[in-house]
N, C-alpha and C positions, 0 to 999 in steps of 0.2 A: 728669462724672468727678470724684472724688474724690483725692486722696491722702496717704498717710501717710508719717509714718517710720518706719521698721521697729523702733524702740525705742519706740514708744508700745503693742505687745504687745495685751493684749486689750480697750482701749480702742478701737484701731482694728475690732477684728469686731464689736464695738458699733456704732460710726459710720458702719458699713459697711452692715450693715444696716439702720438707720435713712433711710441716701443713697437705697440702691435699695428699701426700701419707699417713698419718698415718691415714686419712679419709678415701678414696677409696682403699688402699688397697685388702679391701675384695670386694671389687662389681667385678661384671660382666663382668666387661668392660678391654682391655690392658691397665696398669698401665701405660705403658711408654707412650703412646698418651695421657692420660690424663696430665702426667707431665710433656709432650713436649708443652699441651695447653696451661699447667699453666704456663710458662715460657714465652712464646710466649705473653700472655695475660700481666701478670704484666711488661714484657718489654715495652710492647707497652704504660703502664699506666706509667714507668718510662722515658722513651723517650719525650714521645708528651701531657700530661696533664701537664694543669699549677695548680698543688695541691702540698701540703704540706704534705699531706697521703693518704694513699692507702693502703684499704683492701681485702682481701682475704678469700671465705672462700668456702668450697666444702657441700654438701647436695646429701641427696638419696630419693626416696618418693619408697616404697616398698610393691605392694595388689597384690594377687592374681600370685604368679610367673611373675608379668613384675617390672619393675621398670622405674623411671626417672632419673639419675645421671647429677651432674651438677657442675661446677665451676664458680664462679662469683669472677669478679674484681672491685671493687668503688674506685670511684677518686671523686675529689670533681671539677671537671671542664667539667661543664655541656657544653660548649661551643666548644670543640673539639668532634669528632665523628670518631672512627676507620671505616674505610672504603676499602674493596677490591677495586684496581686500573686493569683497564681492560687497554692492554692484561696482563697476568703473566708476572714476570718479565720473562727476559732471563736470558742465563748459565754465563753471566759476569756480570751481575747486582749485588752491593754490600749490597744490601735490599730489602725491598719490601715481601719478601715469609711469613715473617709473619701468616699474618691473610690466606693467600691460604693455611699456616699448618695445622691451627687451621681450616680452612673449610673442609679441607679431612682427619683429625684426631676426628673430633666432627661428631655427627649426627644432629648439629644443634648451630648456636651460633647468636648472636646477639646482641644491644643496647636499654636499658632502660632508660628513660632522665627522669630528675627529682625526682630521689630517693634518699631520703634524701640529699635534694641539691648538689645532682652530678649526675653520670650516672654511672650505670651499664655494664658493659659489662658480658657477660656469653657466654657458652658453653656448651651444652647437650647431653648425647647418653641416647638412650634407648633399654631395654632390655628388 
């Protein structure tokens, strides 16, 4: 696990990425989806949470030739909630694609509320 302050801006999506490539590197999974989630993820926890810091940190769970690969991002503002906006954006929309990245680069992501007095956000593939 990593973490930042939330004034270090897009230094941290840098560092972030670099933490969990040096993680997932080896799995299973396209490197670059995983590092286009993690970006996508901690921008969305530097944009819209009202925290001080924000963590990062990548895990694998590994029996029998499958696995579970994941990214997680903790903020400490349990009160905001990232959420897909229906429809997609459109081709002149200057936001929004986001989390639709992170939906059709992951095989699974979602919100944890209340862990260790924040929320979680994460992101899954399996193999």
């Amino acid at each position: 696990m990593i973490a930042f302050e939330k004034n270090t801006g897009n230094h941290a999506v840098k560092a972030a990425r670099d933490h969990v490539a040096a993680i997932a590197g080896k799995w299973p999974i396209d490197l670059d989806d995983v590092l286009v989630v993690t970006s996508e993820l901690v921008t969305n926890a530097l944009r819209h949470a009202s925290t001080d810091v924000i963590q990062v940190g990548a895990w694998a769970i590994e029996k029998d030739g499958r696995g579970l690969y994941s990214v997680e991002v903790w903020d400490r503002d349990d009160q905001s909630r990232p959420e897909l906006h229906e429809p997609p954006p459109g081709p002149d929309a200057e936001a929004g694609r986001g989390l639709w990245l992170v939906q059709g680069l992951s095989g699974n992501w979602g919100v944890l509320d209340g862990v260790s007095g924040g929320k979680l956000v994460y992101a899954e593939w399996t193999r």
